[in-house]
C-alpha positions in Angstrom: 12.2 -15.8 -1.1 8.8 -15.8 1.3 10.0 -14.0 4.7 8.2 -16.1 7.7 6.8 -14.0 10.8 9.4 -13.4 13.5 9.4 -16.4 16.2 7.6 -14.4 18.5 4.2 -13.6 16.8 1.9 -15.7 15.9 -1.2 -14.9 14.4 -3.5 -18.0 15.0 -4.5 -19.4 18.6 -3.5 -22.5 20.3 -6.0 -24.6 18.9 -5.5 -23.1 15.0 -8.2 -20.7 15.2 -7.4 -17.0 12.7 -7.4 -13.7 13.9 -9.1 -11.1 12.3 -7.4 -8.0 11.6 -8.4 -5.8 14.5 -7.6 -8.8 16.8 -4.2 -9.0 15.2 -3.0 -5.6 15.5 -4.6 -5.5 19.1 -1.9 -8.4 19.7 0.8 -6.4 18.2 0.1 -3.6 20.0 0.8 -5.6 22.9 4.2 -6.6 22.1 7.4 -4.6 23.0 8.6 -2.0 20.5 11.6 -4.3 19.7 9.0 -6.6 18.6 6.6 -4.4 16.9 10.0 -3.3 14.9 10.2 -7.0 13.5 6.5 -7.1 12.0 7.1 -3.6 10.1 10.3 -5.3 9.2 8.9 -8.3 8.0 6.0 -6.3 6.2 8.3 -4.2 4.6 10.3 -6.9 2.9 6.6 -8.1 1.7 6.1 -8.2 -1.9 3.4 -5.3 -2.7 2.6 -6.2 -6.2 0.0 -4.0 -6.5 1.7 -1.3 -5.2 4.4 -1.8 -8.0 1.5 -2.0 -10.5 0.4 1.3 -9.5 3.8 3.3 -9.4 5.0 1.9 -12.9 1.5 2.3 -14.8 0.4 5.6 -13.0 2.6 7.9 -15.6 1.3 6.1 -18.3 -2.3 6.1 -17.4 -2.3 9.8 -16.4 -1.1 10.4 -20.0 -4.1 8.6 -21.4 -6.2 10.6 -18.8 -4.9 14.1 -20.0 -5.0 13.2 -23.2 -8.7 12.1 -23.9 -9.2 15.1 -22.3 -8.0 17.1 -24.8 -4.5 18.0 -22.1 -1.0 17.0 -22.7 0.0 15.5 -19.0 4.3 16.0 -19.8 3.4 19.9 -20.4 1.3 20.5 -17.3 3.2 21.8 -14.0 3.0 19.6 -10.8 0.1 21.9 -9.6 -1.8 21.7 -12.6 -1.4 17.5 -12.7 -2.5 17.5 -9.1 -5.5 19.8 -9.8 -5.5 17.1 -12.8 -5.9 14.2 -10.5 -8.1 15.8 -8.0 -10.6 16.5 -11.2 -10.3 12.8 -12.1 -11.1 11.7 -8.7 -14.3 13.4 -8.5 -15.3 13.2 -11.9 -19.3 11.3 -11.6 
């Protein structure tokens, strides 16, 4: 079930006009913290499908990582994956 914006934000103008993003978090920083509280609630209840992507293929893809290069990922401690990762993300 889509969650709609709480009553007392609105993101477009009077005549329909959008926000861009800077403008939009300018007008919630505006608001009271009771009301700031309700967007991060609201966003929180958002469906982050990408997010989930990430945390369910990550394992999996690290494995494939480690292992064309020649390192099994399950006998690595966490220092040695995150010195793992930090390769990867600086590979060329």
């Amino acid at each position: 079930m889509e969650k709609s914006l709480p009553t007392s934000f609105c993101a477009s103008g009077p005549l329909g006009e959008t926000k861009s993003s800077e403008q939009v978090l300018s007008l919630v920083k505006q608001l009271p913290l009771e009301q700031q509280e309700e967007i991060l609630h609201f966003l929180l209840l958002q469906p982050w499908a990408s997010w989930l992507n990430l945390t369910y293929d990550a394992p999996e893809k690290a494995r494939l990582a480690a292992t064309k290069r020649g390192q099994n990922w399950d006998a690595m401690t966490e220092d040695e994956r995150e010195a793992f990762i930090d390769d990867l993300v600086h590979e060329a």
